[in-house]
Each structure stands twice: as structure tokens, then as C-alpha cells.
N, C-alpha and C positions, 0 to 999 in steps of 0.2 A: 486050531492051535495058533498061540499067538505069533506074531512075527517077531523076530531080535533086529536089534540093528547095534553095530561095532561102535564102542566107545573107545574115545582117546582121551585123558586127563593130562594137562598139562600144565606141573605144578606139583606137588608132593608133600606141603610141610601142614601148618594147621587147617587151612581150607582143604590143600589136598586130603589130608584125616578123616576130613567131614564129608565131603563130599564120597570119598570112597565108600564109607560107609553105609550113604543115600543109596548109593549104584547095588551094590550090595544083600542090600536090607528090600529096596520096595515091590520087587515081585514076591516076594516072600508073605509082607502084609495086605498089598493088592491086589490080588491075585488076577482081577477084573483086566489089567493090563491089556491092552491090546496089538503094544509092541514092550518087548522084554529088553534090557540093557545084557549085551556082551561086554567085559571088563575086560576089552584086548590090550591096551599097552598104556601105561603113565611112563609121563616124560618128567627129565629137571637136568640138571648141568651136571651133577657128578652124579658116576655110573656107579659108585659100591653106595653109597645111599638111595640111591632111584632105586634098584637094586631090592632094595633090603625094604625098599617101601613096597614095591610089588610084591614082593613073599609077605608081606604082613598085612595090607589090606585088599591082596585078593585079586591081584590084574596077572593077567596070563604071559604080560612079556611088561620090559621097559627097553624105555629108551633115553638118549643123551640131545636127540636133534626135533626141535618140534616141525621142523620143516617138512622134513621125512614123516612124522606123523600124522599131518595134514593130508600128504599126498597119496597116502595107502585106500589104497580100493577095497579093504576092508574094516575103515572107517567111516562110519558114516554119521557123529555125533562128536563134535571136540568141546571141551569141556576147558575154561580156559580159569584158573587158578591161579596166579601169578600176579606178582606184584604191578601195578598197573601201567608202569612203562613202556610194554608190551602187547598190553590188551588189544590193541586197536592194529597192531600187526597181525595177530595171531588169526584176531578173528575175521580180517577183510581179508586174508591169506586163506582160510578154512571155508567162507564164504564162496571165494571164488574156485575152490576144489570142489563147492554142490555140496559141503556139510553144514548140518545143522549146528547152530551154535549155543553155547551156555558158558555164559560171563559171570566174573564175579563183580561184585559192586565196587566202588562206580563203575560206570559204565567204562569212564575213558579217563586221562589225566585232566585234556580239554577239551572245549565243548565240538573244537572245529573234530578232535579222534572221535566224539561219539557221534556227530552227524556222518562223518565219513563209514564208519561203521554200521548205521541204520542203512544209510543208500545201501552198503556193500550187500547186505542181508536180504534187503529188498531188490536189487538187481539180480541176484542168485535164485530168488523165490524160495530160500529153505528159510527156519526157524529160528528166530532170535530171542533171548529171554535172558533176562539179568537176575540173577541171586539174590532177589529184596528177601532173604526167608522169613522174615518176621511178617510179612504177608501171609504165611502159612499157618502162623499160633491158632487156636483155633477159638481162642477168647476175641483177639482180633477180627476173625470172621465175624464174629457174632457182633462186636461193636460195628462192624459193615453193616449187618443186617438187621440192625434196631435202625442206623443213621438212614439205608434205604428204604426200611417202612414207613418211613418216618414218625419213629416212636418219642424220639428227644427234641422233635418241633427241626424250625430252618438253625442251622448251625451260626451263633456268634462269633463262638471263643474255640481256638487252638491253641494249646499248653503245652508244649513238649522242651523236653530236656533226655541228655544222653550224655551220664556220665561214666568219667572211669579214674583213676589213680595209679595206674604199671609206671607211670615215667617220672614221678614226684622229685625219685631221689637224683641230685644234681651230675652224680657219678654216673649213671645210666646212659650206655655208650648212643653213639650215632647206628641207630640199626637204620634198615629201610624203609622202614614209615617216619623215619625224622628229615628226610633225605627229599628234598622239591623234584627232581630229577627223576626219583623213580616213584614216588607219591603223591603228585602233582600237589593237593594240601597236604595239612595234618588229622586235625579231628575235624575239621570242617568237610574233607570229605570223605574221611571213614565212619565215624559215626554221625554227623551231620546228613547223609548219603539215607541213611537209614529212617530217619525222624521225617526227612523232607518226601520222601518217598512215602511213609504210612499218613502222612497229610495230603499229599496228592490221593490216592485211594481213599482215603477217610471223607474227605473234606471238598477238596475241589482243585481246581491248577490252583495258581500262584500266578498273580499280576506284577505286584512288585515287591520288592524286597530293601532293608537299610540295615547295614550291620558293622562288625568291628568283629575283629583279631588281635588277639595276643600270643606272646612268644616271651614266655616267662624266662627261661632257660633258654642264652641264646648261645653258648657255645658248651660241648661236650667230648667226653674223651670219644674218639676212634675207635673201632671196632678193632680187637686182638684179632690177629691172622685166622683163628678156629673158630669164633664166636657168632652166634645167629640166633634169632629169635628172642622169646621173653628171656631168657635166659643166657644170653649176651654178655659177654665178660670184655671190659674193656684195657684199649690200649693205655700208651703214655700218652701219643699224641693227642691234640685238644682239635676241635672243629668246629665247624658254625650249625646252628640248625637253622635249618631253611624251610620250616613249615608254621605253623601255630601252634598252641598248642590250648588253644581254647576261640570259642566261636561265637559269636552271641547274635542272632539277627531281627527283626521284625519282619513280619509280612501280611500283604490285604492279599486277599483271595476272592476270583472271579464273582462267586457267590455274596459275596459283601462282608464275610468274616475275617477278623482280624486274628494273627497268628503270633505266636514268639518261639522263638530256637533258642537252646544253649548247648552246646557241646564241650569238653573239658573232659582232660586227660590230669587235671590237678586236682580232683573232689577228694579227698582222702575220704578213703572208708568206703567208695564207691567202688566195686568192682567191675561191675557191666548193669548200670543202673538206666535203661531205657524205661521213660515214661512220659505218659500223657494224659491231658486232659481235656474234655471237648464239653462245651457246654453249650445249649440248645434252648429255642425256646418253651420246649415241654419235659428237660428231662437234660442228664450232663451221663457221661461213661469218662471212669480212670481205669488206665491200666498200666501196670509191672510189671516188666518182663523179670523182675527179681523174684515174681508171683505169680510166673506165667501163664497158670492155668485158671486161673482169676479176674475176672472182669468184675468191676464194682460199679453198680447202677441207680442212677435217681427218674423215677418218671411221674409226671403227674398224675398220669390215670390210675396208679395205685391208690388203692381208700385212704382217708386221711390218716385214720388211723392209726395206718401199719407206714407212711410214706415218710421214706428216706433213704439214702447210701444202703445197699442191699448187695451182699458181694455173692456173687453166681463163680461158683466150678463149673466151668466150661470143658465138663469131659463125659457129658453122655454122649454115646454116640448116636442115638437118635435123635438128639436135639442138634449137635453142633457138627460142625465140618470134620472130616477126617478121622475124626476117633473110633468110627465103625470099625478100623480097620485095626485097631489097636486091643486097649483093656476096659473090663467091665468099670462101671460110670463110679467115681472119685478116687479110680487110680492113676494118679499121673501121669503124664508126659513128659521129656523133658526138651530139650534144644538143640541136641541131636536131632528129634521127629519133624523138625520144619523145614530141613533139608530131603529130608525122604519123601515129606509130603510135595517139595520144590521138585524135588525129580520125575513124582508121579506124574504133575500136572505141565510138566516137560512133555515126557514119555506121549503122554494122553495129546496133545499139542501137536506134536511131531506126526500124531499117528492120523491125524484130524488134519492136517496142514494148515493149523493157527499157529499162530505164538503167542503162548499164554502169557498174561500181566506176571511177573511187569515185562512189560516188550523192550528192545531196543528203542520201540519211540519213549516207552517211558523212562527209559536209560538214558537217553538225549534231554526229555525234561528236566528231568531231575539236575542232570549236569548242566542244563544253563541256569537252573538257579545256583549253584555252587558259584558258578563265574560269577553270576549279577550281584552275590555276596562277596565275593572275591573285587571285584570293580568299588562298591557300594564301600568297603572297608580299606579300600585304597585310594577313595576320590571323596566320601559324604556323599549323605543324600540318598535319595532312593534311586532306585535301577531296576529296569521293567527285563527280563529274563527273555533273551532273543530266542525263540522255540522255531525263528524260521526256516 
């Protein structure tokens, strides 16, 4: 019989949503499990909505203190959801109580919280793993597993872009991702975080980086007294925003591939448009996460014939990652499933005494390129990403 071990979620609103969900759901479709998630307590600040999120996505108690949550001897997994001015408390705090941890992206606000954070995990000897879920698509695996057979040759070219449009309009209050203090960036490391991380796994580290920020909209109404999330009503008062609100960078990669970033929260028309492009010297892979269960593929060895852009549904489950566990081959998935499959390979991790990709260390890479982009857009010039 498998073993459970005590979860603690700490955080409640859209991540918290998803990830409850993950906790939820993946003994259900995994049955293989070899340690099971208990759903014992989600934390957040106010008790009638913590509350009301426990009764609705299925945790057995809440709470108001995550401090208290760390400390319970019948946690043994804290799950840290929260805007990321905290992250790096929570989890060198949960660390040092002997729990396993699970972060959301980025790792930390700056690079010194996420190396603070890897020792912590690493001094504790429990399990560290940061929330890349796009790791988990399962078209994404497969663009992993053409790049390590080497089916698209040595890689030149990295392409990626991650756009979006929520913050366009000038009236759209000061929420907590406009906010430096509790978001250390803006899209540079919300969805920059994300792009830089599937180029690390796809591609290779990152040597150096040269890039630039914008901050189109630099001041905005205050948030009304009740107001939170996409759906934030704002005050009278006016504020500063103290993030970017668009990212653009270049970068060489150990391998000798050259790379480019764009991140923007101003695309109209974009809603959650993550994509990329990698080209090779026997073959290129694009993919959309607007199409996410779509990989579209060029390789040489295909006959001439028939050879070109070929777009593969990546949903059988004999062929690709994860989908055994789901539906018969070209029924969907959707972006919900990549936090489930995030949790499996948690669970699987914990029970193993690894810590699956992406680790705290790659939580730490990743966040020193954000900074060396962060430095690079504040000084010129390129900036080699301190990993030490």
C-alpha cells in the first residue's frame, strides 16, 4: 500500500486553484504513486476566504499563520503559492522544519533569496522543486526527446516569446505584480521565468545575456480597499509602477547557440501566448502553448517528397509523456494537466529522495539570468549570469 505524506498549501487564489486541483486529481490518474498526497491544511491571511477555499478545493483544515503550518508534525510537504516576497522565508523556514518543498516560479525575488534557498534545501537534505509546469506539456517532452536523440542536428537558433495583454488598459489598478517590493520584476520574471527555464532544458545554460525594459504605464490608480486579482477595481489615488512591463533580451548559450527573449504584458490580442522556436542543423521544432498539445516538426530524414512543417498531436499515450495516464490518443489535454503531471513527478521525487527538474538549482539559474537581464538593461552591454 502506498505511503501518504501531509500537505500544507500556502496561498489560496489562482495558483492556489491549480495547484489544489494537482493534489487532488493525481492519485486518481496515477495510480502507480508510491507516496499519495494528504490535503491537511491551506494557509492565507484572511480566515472567511481561506475558509471557503478549503471547503471548495478539498483541504481538510485552514489556516491564517504559515508559521504554524511549517511547524506541524503532521506536514511533511509545504507547497509555497504566494506572491514571491515571501518565498524565500517560507521555504528556508520549511526547510529547516525537515519539509519537502514545492515553489512557485521564480524561484525567489533575487538571486542572493534563491541561492539562500538551494543551501537551505540542501542543508535540510529534503526536496526542492520549482513549478516550471510547462516542463510537463507533453509536446514539450517530445521536443526534449527529438533535441536528445539528436534528430534536429546541434542546435543554432532559440526563438521564444511570451506574450500577454491583462494590463493594456491605463486605468488597470496597481495589483501585486505591478508592485517591485512584492514581484521583484514584472514580465521579465513572470513570464520571462518561464521561457528562460524551457531554454535551459531545451537548449543548454546561458553564458551571457544583453537586454532592455520597458515600463510603458508608469503610474496607476491604487487598489480600492476590496479589490484583488485580474479583476481589481480601482481607487482614486494614482501610484508609481515599479516593474516593466515588457522584456526584450539576447543570449549565447554554452553550446554555441544564440538565443532571443521577448516578454510583454502589452500584445493585444495575446492572452497567454508562450512560444518558441528552435532550429537545428538537421531539422527546427515550434511550439504554442495556445496549441498545446501540438508540436510542429521539420527533419531532414523525412523523404523529400513528403519533407516539411509536419504538426504532430502529441497525445498518444504510448508515444509521449504522461498521457497514458489520461485519454484515448487525440483527446486533449489541457493546462490544468501540467500541474498534475508537476505534482506526480514531485510525489515520485520525494518518494525517491531526488528532486525532480526543475530543482532549486535550476531555480537559482534561472534567477541569475533574470538579474544578469536586470543589470544588462540597467547598465548596457552583456552580463555573464553569476551561477556561483
Amino acid at each position: 500500500m502506498a505511503q501518504t505524506i501531509g500537505v500544507g498549501l500556502i496561498g489560496y487564489k489562482f495558483m492556489g486553484k491549480a495547484h489544489s486541483n494537482a493534489f487532488r486529481q493525481v492519485a486518481h490518474f496515477f495510480p502507480d504513486l508510491a507516496l499519495r498526497p494528504e490535503m491537511k491544511v491551506i494557509c492565507g491571511r484572511n480566515a472567511a476566504t481561506v475558509q471557503e477555499a478549503a471547503q471548495q478545493f478539498g483541504w481538510q483544515s485552514y489556516a491564517t499563520d504559515w508559521q504554524q503550518v511549517v511547524a506541524r508534525d503532521d506536514i511533511g510537504l509545504i507547497d509555497v503559492a504566494t506572491p514571491g516576497d515571501i518565498h524565500a522565508e517560507i521555504a528556508i523556514a520549511a526547510a529547516a522544519h525537515g519539509k519537502h518543498v514545492f515553489c512557485e516560479k521564480p524561484l525567489a525575488n533575487t538571486l542572493q533569496e534563491a541561492k539562500d534557498m538551494l543551501t537551505a534545501v540542501q542543508k535540510a537534505g529534503v526536496v526542492g522543486m520549482v513549478n516550471f509546469n510547462y516542463r510537463r506539456v507533453p509536446a514539450i517532452q517530445l521536443a526534449k526527446q527529438l533535441i536528445d536523440d539528436g534528430r534536429i542536428g546541434q542546435v543554432y537558433h532559440w526563438r521564444a516569446v511570451y506574450l500577454q495583454d491583462w494590463i493594456m488598459a491605463p486605468n488597470f489598478p496597481l495589483v501585486w505584480r505591478l508592485d517591485k517590493s512584492v514581484a521583484g520584476t514584472g514580465a521579465l520574471g513572470d513570464l520571462g521565468a518561464h521561457i528562460i527555464d524551457l531554454a535551459r532544458m531545451l537548449v543548454g545554460e546561458i553564458t551571457t545575456v544583453c537586454g532592455m525594459t520597458e515600463t510603458f504605464i508608469k503610474q496607476r490608480p491604487k487598489l480600492a480597499a476590496t479589490a484583488g486579482g485580474l479583476n481589481a477595481q480601482a481607487g482614486a489615488e494614482m501610484g508609481e509602477v515599479t516593474v516593466d512591463d515588457a522584456a526584450l533580451f539576447l543570449a549565447r548559450f554554452a553550446n554555441g547557440a544564440a538565443g532571443s527573449f521577448e516578454v510583454t504584458r502589452f500584445a493585444k490580442g495575446r492572452a497567454n501566448y508562450n512560444s518558441f522556436e528552435i532550429n537545428g542543423g538537421k531539422g527546427s521544432i515550434v511550439f504554442n502553448l495556445e496549441r498545446m498539445n501540438e508540436l510542429n516538426v521539420y527533419l531532414d530524414d523525412d523523404a523529400p517528397e513528403v519533407r516539411g512543417f509536419r504538426n504532430v498531436l502529441a497525445t498518444d499515450g504510448g508515444a509521449h509523456k504522461y498521457l497514458s495516464a489520461w485519454w484515448p490518443a487525440g483527446h486533449i489535454i489541457g493546462w490544468e494537466h501540467t500541474f498534475t503531471h508537476g505534482v506526480y513527478d514531485l510525489l515520485s521525487g520525494i518518494a525517491a529522495g531526488q528532486s525532480p527538474p526543475a530543482s532549486f538549482e535550476d531555480g537559482m539559474r534561472c534567477q541569475a539570468v533574470l538579474e544578469a537581464v536586470t543589470q544588462s538593461a540597467a547598465g548596457g552591454g552583456w552580463v555573464e549570469p553569476d551561477y556561483s
